[in-house]
DRENGULUM-192625 format. One record per residue (C-alpha): residue in three letters; chain; x, y, z. Coordinates in steps of 0.001 Angstrom, whole numbers. Last residue first. Layout:
REM DRENGULUM-192625
+--------+--------+---------+---------+---------+
! residu ! chaine !      px !      py !      pz !
+--------+--------+---------+---------+---------+
!    ALA !      A !       X !       Y !       Z !
...
+--------+--------+---------+---------+---------+
//
This chain:
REM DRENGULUM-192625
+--------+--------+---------+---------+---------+
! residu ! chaine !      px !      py !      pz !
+--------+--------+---------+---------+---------+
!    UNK !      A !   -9275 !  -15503 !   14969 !
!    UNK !      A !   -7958 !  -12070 !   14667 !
!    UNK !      A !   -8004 !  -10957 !   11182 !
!    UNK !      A !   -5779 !   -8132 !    9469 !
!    UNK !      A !   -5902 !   -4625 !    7406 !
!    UNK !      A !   -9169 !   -5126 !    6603 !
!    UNK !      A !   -9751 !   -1384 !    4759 !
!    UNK !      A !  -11858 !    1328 !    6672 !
!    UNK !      A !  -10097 !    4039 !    5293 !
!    UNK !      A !   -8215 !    3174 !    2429 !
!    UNK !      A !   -4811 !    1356 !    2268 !
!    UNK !      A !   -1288 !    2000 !     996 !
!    UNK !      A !     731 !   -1409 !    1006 !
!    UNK !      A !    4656 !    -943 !    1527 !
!    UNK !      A !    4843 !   -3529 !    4470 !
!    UNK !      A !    1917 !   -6119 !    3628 !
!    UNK !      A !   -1575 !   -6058 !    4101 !
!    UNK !      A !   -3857 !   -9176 !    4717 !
!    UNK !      A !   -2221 !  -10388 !    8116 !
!    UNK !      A !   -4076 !  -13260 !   10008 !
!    UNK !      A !   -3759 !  -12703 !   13715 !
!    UNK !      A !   -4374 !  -15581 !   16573 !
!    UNK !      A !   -6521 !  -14131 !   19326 !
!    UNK !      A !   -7480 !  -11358 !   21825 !
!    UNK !      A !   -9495 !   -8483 !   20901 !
!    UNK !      A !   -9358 !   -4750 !   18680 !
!    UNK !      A !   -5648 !   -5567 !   18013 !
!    UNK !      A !   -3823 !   -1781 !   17690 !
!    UNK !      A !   -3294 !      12 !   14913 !
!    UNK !      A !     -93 !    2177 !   16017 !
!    UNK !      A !     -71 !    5325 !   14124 !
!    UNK !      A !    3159 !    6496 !   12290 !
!    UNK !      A !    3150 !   10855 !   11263 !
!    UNK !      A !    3779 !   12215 !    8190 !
!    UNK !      A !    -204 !   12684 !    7409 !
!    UNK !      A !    -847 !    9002 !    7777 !
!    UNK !      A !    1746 !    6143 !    8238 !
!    UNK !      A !     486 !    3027 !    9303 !
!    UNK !      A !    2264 !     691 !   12230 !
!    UNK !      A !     204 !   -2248 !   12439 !
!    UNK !      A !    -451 !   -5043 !   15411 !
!    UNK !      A !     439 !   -3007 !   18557 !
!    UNK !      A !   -1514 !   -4972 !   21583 !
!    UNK !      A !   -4932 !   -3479 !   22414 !
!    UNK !      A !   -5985 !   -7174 !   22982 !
!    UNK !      A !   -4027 !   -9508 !   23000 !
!    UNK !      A !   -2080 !  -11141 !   19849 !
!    UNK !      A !   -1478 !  -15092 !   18835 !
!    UNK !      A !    1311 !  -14996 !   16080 !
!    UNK !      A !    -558 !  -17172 !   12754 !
!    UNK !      A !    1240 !  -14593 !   10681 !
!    UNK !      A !    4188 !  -13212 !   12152 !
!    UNK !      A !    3781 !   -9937 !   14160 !
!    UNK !      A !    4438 !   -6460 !   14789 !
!    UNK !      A !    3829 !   -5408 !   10910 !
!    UNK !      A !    5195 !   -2081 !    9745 !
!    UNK !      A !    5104 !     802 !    7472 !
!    UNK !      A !    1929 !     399 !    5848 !
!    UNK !      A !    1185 !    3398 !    4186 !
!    UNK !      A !   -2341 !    5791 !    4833 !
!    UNK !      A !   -6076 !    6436 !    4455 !
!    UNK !      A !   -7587 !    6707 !    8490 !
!    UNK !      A !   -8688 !    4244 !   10754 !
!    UNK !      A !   -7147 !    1180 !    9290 !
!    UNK !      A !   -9002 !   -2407 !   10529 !
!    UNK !      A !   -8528 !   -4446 !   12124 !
!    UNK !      A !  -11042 !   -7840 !   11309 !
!    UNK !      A !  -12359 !  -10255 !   14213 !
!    UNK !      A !  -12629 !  -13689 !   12664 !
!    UNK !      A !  -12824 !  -15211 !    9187 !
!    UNK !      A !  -11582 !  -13697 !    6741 !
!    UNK !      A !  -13046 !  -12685 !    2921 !
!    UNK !      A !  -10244 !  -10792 !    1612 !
!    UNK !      A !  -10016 !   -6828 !    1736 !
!    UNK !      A !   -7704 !   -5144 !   -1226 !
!    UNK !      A !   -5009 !   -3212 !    -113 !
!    UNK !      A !   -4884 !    -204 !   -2738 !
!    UNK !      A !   -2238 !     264 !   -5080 !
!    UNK !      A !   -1643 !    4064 !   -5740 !
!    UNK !      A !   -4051 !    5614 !   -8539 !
!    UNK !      A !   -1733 !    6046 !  -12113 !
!    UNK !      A !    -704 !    9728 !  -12511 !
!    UNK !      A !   -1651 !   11229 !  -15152 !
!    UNK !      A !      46 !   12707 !  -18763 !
!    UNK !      A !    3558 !   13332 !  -17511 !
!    UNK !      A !    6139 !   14047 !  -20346 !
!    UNK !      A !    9093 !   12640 !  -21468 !
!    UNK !      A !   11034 !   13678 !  -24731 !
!    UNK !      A !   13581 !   10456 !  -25444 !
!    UNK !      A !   17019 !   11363 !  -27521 !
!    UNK !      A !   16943 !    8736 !  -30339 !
!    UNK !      A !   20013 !    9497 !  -31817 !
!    UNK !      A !   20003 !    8328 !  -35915 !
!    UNK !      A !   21208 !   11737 !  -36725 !
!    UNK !      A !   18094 !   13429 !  -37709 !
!    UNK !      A !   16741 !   13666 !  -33860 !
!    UNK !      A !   13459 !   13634 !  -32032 !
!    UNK !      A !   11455 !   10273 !  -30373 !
!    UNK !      A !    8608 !   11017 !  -28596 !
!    UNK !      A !    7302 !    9642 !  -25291 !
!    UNK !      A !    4473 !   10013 !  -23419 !
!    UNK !      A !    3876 !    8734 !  -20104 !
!    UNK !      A !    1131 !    6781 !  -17631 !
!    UNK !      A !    2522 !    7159 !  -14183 !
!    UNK !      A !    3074 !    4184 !  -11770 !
!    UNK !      A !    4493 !    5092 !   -7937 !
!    UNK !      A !    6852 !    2896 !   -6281 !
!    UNK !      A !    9536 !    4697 !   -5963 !
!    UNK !      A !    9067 !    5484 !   -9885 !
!    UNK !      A !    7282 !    3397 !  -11907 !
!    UNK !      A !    6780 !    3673 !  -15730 !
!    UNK !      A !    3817 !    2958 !  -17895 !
!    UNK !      A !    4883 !    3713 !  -21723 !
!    UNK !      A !    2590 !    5715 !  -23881 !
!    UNK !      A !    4006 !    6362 !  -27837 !
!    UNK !      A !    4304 !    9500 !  -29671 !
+--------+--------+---------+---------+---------+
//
């Protein structure tokens, strides 16, 4: 048996593999030892006002450019949590600083942006 990582849509599991056959065939028996924890946006040290996410979820969107100047209560993230897309909204006025990206699953409380 040997472990290979392996993605799929854009999850990693940790799998076994063993190769069976007499005829020179190597005929791959996969099998699912644990799933590998989902990447996690990771806060950065920022300066200014930070967003950030309200509940666990995916990044589905970003509303602006980096360096875009926001107001307040203005549409900043979409996340999707329990099936269903949240608006994170600026928290003041000010020139945003992304540190998530479309795709990136975040924690609860995670910096999502800065507004400077």
């Amino acid at each position: 048996m040997r472990k290979f990582n392996v993605t799929v849509n854009g999850k990693s599991y940790v799998v076994d593999v063993e190769e069976v056959g007499s005829d020179g065939q190597v005929t791959p028996v996969i099998s699912t030892v644990a799933a590998a924890p989902a990447p996690v946006a990771k806060p950065v040290a920022g300066d200014g006002t930070p967003v950030k996410a309200p509940m666990p979820g995916l990044i589905l969107g970003l509303a602006h450019k980096d360096g875009d100047v926001v107001k307040k209560n203005e549409k900043v993230v979409v996340l999707e949590a329990m099936k269903m897309e949240n608006d994170i909204n600026a928290p003041a006025d000010g020139t945003i600083t992304y540190v998530v990206k479309k795709g990136d699953n975040v924690d609860t409380g995670a910096v999502l942006a800065y507004i400077k």
